[in-house]
Structures are given as structure tokens and as C-alpha cells.
C-alpha positions in Angstrom: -5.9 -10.9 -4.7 -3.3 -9.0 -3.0 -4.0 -6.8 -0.3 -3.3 -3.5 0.6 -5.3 -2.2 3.5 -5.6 -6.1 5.6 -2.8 -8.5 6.6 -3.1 -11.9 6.6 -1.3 -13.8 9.1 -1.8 -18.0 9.0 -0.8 -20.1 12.0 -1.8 -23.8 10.6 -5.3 -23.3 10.7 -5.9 -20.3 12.5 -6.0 -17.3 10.3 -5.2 -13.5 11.8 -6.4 -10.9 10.0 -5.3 -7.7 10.7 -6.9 -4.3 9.2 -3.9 -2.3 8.0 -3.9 1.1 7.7 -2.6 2.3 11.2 -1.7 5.5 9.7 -5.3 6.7 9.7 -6.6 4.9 12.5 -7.7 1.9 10.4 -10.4 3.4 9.5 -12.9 1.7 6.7 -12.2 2.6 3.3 -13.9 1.2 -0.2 -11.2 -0.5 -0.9 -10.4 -2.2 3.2 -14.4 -3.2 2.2 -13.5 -4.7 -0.9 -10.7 -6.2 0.7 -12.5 -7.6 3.1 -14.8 -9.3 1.2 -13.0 -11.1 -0.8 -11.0 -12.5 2.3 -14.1 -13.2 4.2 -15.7 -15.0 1.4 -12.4 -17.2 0.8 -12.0 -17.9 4.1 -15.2 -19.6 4.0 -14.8 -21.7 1.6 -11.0 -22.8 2.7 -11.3 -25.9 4.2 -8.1 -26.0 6.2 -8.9 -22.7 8.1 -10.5 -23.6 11.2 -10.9 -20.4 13.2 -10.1 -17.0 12.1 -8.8 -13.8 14.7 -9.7 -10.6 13.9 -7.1 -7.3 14.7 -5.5 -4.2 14.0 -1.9 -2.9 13.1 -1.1 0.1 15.0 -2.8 1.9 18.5 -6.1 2.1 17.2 -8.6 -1.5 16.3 -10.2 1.1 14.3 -12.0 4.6 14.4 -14.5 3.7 11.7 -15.4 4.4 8.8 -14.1 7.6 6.3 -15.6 10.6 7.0 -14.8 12.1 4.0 -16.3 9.0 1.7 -19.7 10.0 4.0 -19.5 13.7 3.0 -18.9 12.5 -1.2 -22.0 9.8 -0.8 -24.5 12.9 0.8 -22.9 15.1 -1.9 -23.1 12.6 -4.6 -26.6 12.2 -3.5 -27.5 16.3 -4.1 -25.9 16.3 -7.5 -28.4 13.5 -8.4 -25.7 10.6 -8.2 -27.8 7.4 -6.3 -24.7 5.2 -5.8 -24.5 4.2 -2.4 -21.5 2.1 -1.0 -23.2 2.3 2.9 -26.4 0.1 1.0 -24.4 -2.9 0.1 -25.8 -5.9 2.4 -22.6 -7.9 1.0 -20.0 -6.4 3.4 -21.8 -7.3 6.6 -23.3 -10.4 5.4 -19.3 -11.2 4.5 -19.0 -11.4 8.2 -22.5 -12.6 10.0 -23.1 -15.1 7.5 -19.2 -16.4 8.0 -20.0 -20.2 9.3 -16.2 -20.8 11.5 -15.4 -19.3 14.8 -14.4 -15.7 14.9 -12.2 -14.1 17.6 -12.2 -10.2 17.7 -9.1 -9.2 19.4 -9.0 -5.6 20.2 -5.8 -3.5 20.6 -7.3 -0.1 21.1 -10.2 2.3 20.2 -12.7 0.8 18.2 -15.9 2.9 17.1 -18.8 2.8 14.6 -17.7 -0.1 12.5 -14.6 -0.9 14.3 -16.9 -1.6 16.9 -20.2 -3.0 15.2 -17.5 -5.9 13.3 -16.6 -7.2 16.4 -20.3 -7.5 17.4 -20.3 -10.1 14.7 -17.5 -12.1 16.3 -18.3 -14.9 18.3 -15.8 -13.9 21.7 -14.2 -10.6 21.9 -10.8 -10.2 23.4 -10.0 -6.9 24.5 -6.2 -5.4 25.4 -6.7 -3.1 28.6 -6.2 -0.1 26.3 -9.4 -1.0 24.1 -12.1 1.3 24.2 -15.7 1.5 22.8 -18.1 3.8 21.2 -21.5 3.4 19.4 -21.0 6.7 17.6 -23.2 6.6 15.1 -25.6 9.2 15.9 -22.7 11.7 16.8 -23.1 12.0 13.1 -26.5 11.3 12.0 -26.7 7.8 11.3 -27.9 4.8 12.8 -26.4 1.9 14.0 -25.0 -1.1 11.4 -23.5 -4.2 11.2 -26.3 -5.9 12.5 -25.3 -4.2 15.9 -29.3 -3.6 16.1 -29.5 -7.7 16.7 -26.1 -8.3 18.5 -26.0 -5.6 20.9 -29.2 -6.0 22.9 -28.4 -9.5 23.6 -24.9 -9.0 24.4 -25.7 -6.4 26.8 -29.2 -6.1 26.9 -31.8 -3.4 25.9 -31.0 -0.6 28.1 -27.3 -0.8 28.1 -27.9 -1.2 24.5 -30.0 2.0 24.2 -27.6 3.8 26.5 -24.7 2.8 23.8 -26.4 3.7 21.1 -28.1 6.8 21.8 -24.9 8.7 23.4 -22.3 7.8 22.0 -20.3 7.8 24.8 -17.1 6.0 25.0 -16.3 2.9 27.7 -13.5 1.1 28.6 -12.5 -2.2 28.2 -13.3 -2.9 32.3 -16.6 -1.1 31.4 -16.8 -3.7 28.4 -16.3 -6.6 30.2 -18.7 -5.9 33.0 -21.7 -5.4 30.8 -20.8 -8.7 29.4 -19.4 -6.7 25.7 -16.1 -8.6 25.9 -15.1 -11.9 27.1 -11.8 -11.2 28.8 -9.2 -8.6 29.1 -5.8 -9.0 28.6 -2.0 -7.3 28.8 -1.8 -5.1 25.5 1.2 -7.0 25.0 -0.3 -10.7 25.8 -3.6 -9.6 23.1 -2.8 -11.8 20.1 -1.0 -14.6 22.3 -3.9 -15.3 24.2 -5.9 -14.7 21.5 -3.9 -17.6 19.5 -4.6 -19.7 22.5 -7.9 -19.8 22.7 -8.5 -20.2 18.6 -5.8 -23.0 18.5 -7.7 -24.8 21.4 -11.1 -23.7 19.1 -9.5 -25.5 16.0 -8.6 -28.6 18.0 -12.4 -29.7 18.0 -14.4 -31.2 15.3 -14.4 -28.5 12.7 -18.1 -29.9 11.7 -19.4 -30.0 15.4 -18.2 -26.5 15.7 -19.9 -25.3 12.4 -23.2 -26.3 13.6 -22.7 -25.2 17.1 -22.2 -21.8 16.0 -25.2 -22.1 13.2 -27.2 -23.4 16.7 -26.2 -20.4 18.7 -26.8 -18.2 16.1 -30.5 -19.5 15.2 -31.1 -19.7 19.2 -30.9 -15.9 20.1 -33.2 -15.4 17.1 -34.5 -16.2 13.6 -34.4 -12.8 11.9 -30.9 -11.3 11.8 -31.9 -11.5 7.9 -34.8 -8.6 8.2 -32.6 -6.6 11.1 -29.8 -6.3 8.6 -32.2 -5.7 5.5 -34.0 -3.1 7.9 -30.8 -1.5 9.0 -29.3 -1.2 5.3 -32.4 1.0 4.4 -32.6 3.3 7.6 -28.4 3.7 7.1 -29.2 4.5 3.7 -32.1 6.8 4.4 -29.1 8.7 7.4 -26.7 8.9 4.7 -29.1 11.3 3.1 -30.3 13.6 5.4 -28.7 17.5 5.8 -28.2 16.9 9.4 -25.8 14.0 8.8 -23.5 15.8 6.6 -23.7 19.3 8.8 -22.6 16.5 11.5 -19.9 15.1 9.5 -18.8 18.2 7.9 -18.3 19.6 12.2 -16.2 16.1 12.6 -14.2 16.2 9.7 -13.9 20.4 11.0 -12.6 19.2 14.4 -10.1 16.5 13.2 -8.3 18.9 10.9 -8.2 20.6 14.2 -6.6 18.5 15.9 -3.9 17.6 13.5 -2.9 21.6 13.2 -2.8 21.5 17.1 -0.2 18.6 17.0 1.9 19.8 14.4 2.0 23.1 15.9 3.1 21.6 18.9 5.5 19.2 17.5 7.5 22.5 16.1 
């Protein structure tokens, strides 16, 4: 398959993949999820990758997903059209059902699913420039990604509740003190150290390190299975609701905003 939205970088067996559309933030699109997917699913089945980096192109890690595919799905919904993209289990199970190591490295601002995918990561990575936002119910959704299961045990319940009913945006410091990010780095030392530490990952016996993660995964709990199944529905249920697409509709308002702001200024 080639890509058009993802970059695939290989280092012997240490796999970066970067989401590519820095244009627009990197923000998700049908056909980054597709993309995704089908890299995800290969990945896992490659023998010879050992450990596999997740970043961005561009300033941003990404800004999530596309407002405008939220505001077609409500409508879609109205006009009697049930298709729902946001209800496929596939996309996240592409990534917490992936059985090798995965390093998030994060270059910049990374919210809703920028920042729920890295929850599924096994060490985060963050440049100094990195920041983080649960932003979900800024628009009328809940949280995703199985960010329900990963968050509160990253950072535990209140911090997690904190994140997730605000909305509010933290720093990478921030990050790393509530225990969100494993280390923070030079922007311009991100994807070398990240290298380092999945090179020194891919060193040990790939089999050992399967299980190890399938041990650490089993040990926090046994049913990520019926948080993401749970989540899917709820997400699904958000999608539908007025106040969500009044919400999206206001965010989609204030971007175009923005943009007339800079090109006015850039006159």
C-alpha cells in the first residue's frame, strides 16, 4: 500500500512512523485511519521489526481528529445516514492490541487522538515544546482510544478526571511530573534519543519482550476489552447529540477565524 498521510522510516528493526500531513496539524483523516491500519496490522505480523517509534512531520504531533468529518457524521446522522467511522473498534485495537514495543515521540501539540494514541504507547518521549490536551468534551464527546483505561493509571484518577473534564492544556514539564511522559528532551535531540532507547529495546529477546509487554499489559487490568467496547458506544452515542455539533460547528467557527486573522496580518 502506498501511503499518503504516514511516513515510514526503517532503521534495521526499528520502524519510525511518522503521521504526515503537517500542513493541517496532522490531524486524523479517514484515510491517515485507513492508513494506519494497514501499517499497524503489518507491522505486526513483520518479523524483523522489533520496536516501532511513533511521530509527527511538522510543529504539531497532532491536533486531532477532522472537525469537519465530525460535523458530516452528525449530519449524516439527521438525514437518516447510520454510517459511523468514530464506531469502528478496528483503528484503536490496530494499536492496543499491537504485541512489540511502542515509543511515542512527541514534537509538539498533541490533543484528542493525537494525545489518546500515545496513551497506547508503552514510553512517551516528549520534545520540550510538546503539549497536551484531553479535549474531548470542548466538543461534546467523550474520551477514546482506550484513554478511559490508560489514563487513570498513568496518572491516576483525579489527575485523570482533571484532564478529562477541562480540557485544559499542559506542558511537557507538566507531563512529566504527573508521570504522562517518561522523559523530555531537546526538540532537536526527540527522534535521536528516541532511536536510542528503541535500538537498545530491540537488542533484547524479541520473544521475552513480547510477553513482557502482554504481562504488563494483563497486570494493570483484565478488561481493556469492555473499556474500549464501552467507549466505542458512548463516542458513538456523543457523535450524535445537537450539543456536539453546536460545539464543533463554534470550533470549526473559531479556526476559520483564526486563519483570516493570519492572512490579514501576513498582507
Amino acid at each position: 500500500m502506498d501511503y499518503r498521510t504516514i511516513y515510514i522510516q526503517r532503521t534495521g528493526p526499528v520502524i519510525t512512523l511518522y503521521l504526515n500531513r503537517p500542513e493541517v496539524m496532522n490531524v486524523l483523516s479517514n484515510e491517515m485511519r485507513e492508513e494506519l491500519i494497514n501499517f499497524m496490522h503489518q507491522a505486526a505480523q513483520d518479523n524483523d521489526i522489533r520496536v516501532v517509534i511513533l511521530s509527527a512531520k511538522g510543529k504539531a504531533f497532532s491536533a486531532g481528529a477532522d472537525l469537519d468529518e465530525f460535523k458530516r457524521t452528525y449530519e449524516n446522522f439527521k438525514s437518516g445516514d447510520d454510517a459511523n467511522e468514530f464506531g469502528n473498534p478496528d483503528f484503536w485495537k490496530a494499536f492496543t492490541d499491537f504485541p512489540k514495543p511502542m515509543i511515542a515521540a512527541i514534537n509538539g501539540l498533541a490533543v484528542g487522538f493525537g494525545f489518546t494514541v500515545t496513551l497506547t504507547c508503552d514510553i512517551r518521549i516528549a520534545s520540550e515544546r510538546a503539549k497536551f490536551s484531553c479535549a474531548f468534551a470542548r466538543i461534546g464527546v467523550t474520551p477514546e482510544f482506550g484513554s478511559s483505561y490508560f489514563m487513570p493509571r498513568l496518572i491516576g484518577s483525579g489527575k485523570a478526571a482533571e484532564m478529562a473534564f477541562t480540557g485544559r492544556m499542559i506542558d511537557a514539564h507538566e507531563a512529566a511530573e504527573i508521570g504522562l511522559v517518561n522523559q523530555i528532551v531537546k526538540p532537536e535531540n526527540l527522534i535521536l534519543e528516541s532511536e536510542k532507547m528503541a535500538q537498545r529495546i530491540s537488542r533484547m529477546p524479541a520473544e521475552a519482550i513480547k510477553m513482557t509487554k502482554l504481562l504488563l499489559r494483563n497486570g494493570c487490568h483484565s478488561n481493556l476489552e469492555q473499556v474500549l467496547n464501552y467507549e466505542s458506544s458512548v463516542f458513538r452515542y456523543c457523535t450524535r447529540t445537537q450539543n456536539h455539533y453546536e460545539a464543533v460547528c463554534e470550533a470549526i467557527k473559531t479556526i476559520n477565524k483564526k486563519k483570516e486573522l493570519s492572512r490579514d496580518e501576513a498582507k
